[in-house]
C-alpha positions in Angstrom: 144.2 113.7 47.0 143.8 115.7 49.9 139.7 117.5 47.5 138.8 113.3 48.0 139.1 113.1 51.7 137.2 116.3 52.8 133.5 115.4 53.0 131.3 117.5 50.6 130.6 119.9 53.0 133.7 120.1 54.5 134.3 123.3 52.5 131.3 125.0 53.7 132.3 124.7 57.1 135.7 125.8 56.6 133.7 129.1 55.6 131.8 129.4 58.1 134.6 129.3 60.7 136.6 131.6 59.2 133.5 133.9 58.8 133.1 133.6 62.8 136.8 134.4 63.6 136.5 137.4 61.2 133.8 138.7 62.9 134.9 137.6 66.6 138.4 139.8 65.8 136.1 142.6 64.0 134.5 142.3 68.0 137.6 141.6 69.7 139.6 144.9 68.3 136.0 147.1 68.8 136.1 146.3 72.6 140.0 146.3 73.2 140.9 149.6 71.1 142.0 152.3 73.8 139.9 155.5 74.3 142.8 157.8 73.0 142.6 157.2 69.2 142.6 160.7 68.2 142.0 163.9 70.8 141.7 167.0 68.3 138.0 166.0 67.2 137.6 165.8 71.3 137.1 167.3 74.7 137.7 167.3 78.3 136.0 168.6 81.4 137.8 169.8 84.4 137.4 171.1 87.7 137.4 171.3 91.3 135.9 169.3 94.3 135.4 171.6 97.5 132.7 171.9 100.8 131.3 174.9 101.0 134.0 177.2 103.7 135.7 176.7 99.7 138.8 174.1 101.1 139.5 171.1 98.7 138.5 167.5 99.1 140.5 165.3 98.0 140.1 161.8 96.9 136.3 162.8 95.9 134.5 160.0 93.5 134.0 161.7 90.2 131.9 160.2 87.5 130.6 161.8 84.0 128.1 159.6 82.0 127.5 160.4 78.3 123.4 160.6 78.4 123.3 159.3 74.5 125.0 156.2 74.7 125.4 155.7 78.5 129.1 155.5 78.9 130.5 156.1 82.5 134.1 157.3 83.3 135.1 157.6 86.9 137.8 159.2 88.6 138.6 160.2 91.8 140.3 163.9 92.5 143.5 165.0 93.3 145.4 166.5 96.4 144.5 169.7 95.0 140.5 168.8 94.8 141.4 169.0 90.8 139.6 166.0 88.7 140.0 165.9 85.0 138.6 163.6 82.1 140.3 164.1 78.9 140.0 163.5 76.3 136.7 163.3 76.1 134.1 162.1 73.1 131.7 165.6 72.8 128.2 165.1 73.0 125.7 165.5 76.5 126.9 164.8 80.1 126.2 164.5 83.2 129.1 164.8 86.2 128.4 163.9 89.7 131.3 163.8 92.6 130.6 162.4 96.0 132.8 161.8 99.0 132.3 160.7 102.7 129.9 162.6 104.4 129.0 165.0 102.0 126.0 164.8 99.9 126.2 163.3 96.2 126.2 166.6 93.6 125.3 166.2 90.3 125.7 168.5 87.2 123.4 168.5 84.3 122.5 168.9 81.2 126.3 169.9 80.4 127.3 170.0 76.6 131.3 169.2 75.7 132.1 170.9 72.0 135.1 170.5 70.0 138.4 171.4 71.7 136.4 172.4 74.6 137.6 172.4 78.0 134.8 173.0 80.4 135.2 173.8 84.1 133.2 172.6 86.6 132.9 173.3 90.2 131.5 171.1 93.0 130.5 172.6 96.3 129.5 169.2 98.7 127.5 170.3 101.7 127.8 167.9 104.6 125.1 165.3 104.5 124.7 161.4 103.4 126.1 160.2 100.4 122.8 158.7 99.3 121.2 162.3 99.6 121.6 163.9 96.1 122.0 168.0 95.0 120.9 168.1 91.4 122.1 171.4 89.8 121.1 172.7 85.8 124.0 173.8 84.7 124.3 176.2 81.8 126.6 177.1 79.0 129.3 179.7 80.3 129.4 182.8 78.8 133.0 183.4 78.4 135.9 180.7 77.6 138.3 181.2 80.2 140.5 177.8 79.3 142.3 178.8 76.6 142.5 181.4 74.0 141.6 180.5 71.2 139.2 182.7 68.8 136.5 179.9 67.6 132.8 180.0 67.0 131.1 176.3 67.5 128.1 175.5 64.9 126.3 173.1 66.5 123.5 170.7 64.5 120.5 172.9 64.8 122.5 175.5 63.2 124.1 173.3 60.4 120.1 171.6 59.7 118.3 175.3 60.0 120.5 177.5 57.8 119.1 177.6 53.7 122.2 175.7 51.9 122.2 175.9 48.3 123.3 172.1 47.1 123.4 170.7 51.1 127.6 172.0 51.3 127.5 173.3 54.9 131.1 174.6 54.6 129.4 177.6 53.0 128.5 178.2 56.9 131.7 179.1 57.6 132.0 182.3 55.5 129.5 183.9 58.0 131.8 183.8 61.0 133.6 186.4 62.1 137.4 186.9 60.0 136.0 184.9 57.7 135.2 186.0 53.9 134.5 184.1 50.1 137.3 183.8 47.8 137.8 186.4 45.9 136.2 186.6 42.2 136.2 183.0 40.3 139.3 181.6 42.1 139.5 178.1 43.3 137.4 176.8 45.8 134.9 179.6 45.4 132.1 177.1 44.1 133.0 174.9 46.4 132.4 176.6 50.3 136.2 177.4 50.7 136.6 181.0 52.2 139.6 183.0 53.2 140.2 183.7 56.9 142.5 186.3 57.9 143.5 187.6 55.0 145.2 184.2 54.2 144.9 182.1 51.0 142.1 179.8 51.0 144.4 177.0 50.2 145.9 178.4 53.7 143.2 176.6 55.9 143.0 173.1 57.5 140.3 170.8 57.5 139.8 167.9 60.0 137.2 165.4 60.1 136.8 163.4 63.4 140.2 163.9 63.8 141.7 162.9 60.5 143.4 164.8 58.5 140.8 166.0 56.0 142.8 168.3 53.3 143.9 167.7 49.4 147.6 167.3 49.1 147.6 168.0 45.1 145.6 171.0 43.9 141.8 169.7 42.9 141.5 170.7 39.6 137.9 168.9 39.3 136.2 170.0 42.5 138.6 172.9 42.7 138.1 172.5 47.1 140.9 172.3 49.4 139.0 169.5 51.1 138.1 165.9 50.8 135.3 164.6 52.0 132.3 166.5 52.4 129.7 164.2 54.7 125.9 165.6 54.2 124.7 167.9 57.1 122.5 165.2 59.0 125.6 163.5 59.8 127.6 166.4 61.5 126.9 166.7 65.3 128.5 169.9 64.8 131.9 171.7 63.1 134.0 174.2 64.9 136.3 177.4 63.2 139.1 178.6 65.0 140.8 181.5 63.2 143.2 182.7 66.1 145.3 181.7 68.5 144.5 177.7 68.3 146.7 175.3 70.0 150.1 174.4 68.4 148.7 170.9 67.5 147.2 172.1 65.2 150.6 173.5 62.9 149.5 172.3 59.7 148.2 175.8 57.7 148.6 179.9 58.8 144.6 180.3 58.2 141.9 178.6 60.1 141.9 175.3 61.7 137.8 173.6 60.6 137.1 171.0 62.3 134.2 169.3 61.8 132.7 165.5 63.8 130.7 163.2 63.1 127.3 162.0 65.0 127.6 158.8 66.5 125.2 156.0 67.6 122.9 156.2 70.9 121.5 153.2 72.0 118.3 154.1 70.2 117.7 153.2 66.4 117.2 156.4 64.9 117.4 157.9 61.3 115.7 160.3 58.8 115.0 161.0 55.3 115.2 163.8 53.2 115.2 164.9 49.6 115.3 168.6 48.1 114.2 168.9 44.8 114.2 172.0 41.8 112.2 171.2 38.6 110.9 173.3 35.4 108.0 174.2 37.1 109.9 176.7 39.1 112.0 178.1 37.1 112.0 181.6 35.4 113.1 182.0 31.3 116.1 183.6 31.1 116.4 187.5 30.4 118.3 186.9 27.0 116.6 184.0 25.8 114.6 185.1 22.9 110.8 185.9 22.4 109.7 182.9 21.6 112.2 181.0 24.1 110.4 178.6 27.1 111.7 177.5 30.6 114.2 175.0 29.7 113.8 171.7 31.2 116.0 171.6 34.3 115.5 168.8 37.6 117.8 168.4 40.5 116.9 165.8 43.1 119.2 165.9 46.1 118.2 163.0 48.5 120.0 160.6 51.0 119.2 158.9 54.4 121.0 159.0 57.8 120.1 155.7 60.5 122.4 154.9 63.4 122.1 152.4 66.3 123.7 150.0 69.1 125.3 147.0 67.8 123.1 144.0 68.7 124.1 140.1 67.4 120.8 138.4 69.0 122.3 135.6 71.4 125.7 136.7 70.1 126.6 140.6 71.0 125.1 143.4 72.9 127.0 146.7 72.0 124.2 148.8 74.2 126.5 151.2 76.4 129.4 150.2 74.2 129.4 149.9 70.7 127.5 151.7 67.9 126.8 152.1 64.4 126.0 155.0 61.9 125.3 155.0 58.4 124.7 158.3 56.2 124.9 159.0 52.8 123.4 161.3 49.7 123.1 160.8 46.5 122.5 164.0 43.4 121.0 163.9 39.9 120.6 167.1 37.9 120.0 166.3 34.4 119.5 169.8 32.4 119.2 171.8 29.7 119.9 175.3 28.5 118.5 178.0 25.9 120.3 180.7 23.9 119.8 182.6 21.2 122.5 182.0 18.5 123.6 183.1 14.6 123.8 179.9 12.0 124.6 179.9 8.3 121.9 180.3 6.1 121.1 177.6 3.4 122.8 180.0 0.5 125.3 180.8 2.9 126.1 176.9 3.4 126.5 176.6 -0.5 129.2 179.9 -0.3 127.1 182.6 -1.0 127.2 185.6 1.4 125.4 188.3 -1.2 122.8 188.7 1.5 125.2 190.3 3.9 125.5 194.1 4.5 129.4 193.7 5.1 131.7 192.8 2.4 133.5 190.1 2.7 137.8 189.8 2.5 139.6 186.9 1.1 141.8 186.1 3.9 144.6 184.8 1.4 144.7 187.5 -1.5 142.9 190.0 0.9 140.8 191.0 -1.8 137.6 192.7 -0.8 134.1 192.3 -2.0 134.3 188.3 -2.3 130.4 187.4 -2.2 130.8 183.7 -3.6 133.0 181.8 -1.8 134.0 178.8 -3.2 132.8 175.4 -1.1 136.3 174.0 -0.6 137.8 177.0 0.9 134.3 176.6 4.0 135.9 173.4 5.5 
């Protein structure tokens, strides 16, 4: 009864609304969701606000912007001159603080890593707000905010370093305290390393702050991790091996954690594809005189595009929202050679005079047995 007095397309356009409202909550929870999701795949940057006799201003206007995707936090300092944004999504920044007859000072060209806490230090010199003190600032040499032992390997690293089968966990085995598995163990074809001295199964992987470790032992993939994203995607990994932060109380060896890029508000991607084939190949050692190059191809290939979010008359996620997509895909169909020892056709039939040994009956244990019978070869 109730099929008869909907209109044909009455259906249709109960789709289409609950296709909007879908989408508008997608929307809805993408603007509303808090900042403070998860901190360990994050940052913060810290510091002071003083003139330049060195005595604190307070109540200073402090704003870092994110260069990619143009997001702007502001703050203001404290009693103490002290500021602090944390956390923090790592990628490039620029801070700038400015107060009330003092000039505007900006730092650039900062860089925020994983579990980084960078200082920075604003001397204002008396002037007009409008007037603004640009200052390069540089990496600093020594990381005085905490103590842990880490080593940072940034994208250029991760994209420039010779990886055999794209697994850039392999990277990790040349940091310091850091070693391969030992012999054929688990995990040894799979990038896992020992740190320490610990197991390998000892170490903790996090990806974008997600717990990013097998809770079973992997007997296929024999790796004490999960997902493995290709290299284009990372923005960078960290490997702390010592003295890392009690959040981190999951495993007695290293704490890798490793983040994702994300979208800028420019639509940007690459391609790639690394390829082995016959034509390169060598014969084997042990194959035989007559033996040729097996035929062997491996195609590794995979794409990686990201963007702003943009509905045309609808959304405009420029500054606010982005996307990313990256993925790889692997084919290696092969063959191998050998050189091997089959029956000959009297052999098949159960005559072995041609050998040099003699032959025992494995039942009666009587020696010299040349002509076995058929029945007793199956």
């Amino acid at each position: 009864m109730i099929k008869r007095l909907l209109r044909p397309n009455s259906s249709k356009r109960l789709s289409l609304i609950f296709l909007a409202s879908a989408v508008a909550g997608m929307l809805l929870m993408l603007l509303t969701s808090p900042y403070s999701s998860a901190q360990t795949d994050q940052g913060a940057i810290t510091g002071v606000v003083q003139d330049s006799t060195g005595a604190v201003i307070t109540n200073a206007d402090v704003t870092a912007t994110n260069v990619d995707t143009g997001l702007a936090l502001q703050t203001k300092s404290n009693s103490s001159g002290v500021f602090v944004f944390s956390p923090l999504k790592i990628g490039n920044y620029t801070v700038s603080a400015s107060s009330k007859g003092f000039q505007t000072v900006s730092h650039e060209n900062l860089h925020l890593d994983i579990q980084q806490r960078l200082n920075v230090t604003f001397t204002l010199q008396p002037g007009d707000v409008t007037e603004t003190v640009r200052v390069d600032s540089e990496a600093p040499v020594l990381q005085t905010q905490d103590a842990a032992v880490r080593q940072v390997i940034s994208t250029k690293e991760i994209n420039d370093t010779p990886l055999n089968g794209r697994n850039w966990v392999y990277i990790a085995q040349l940091t310091n305290g850091v070693a391969p598995p030992f012999g054929n163990t688990r995990g040894s074809g799979s990038g896992d390393f020992v740190a320490n001295g610990q197991r390998a199964e000892q170490n903790n992987f996090i990806l974008d702050g997600v717990d990013n470790n097998t809770n079973l032992v992997d007997f296929l993939n024999g790796s004490s991790y999960i997902m493995r994203p290709p290299p284009d995607a990372l923005s960078e990994f960290s490997l702390q091996t010592s003295n890392f932060s009690s959040e981190f109380g999951h495993s007695a060896g290293a704490v890798l954690q490793a983040n994702l890029k994300s979208g800028t508000n420019q639509i940007h991607g690459d391609l790639w594809e690394y390829f082995r084939n016959t034509n390169l190949d060598a014969i084997n050692w042990n194959a035989g005189l007559n033996a040729v190059v097996p035929p062997y191809h491996q195609n590794q290939f995979g794409m990686l595009v990201s963007g702003p979010v943009w509905i045309p008359k609808v959304y405009n996620g420029r500054n606010r929202t982005f996307w990313q997509y990256a993925g790889d895909y692997f084919f290696m169909p092969y063959s191998t050679n050998g050189l091997f020892t089959v029956p000959t056709a009297k052999q098949r039939t159960g005559d072995f005079s041609g050998i040099a040994n003699a032959i025992y009956d494995p039942l009666s244990l009587a020696g010299g047995v040349n002509d076995v019978p058929i029945p007793r070869l199956r």
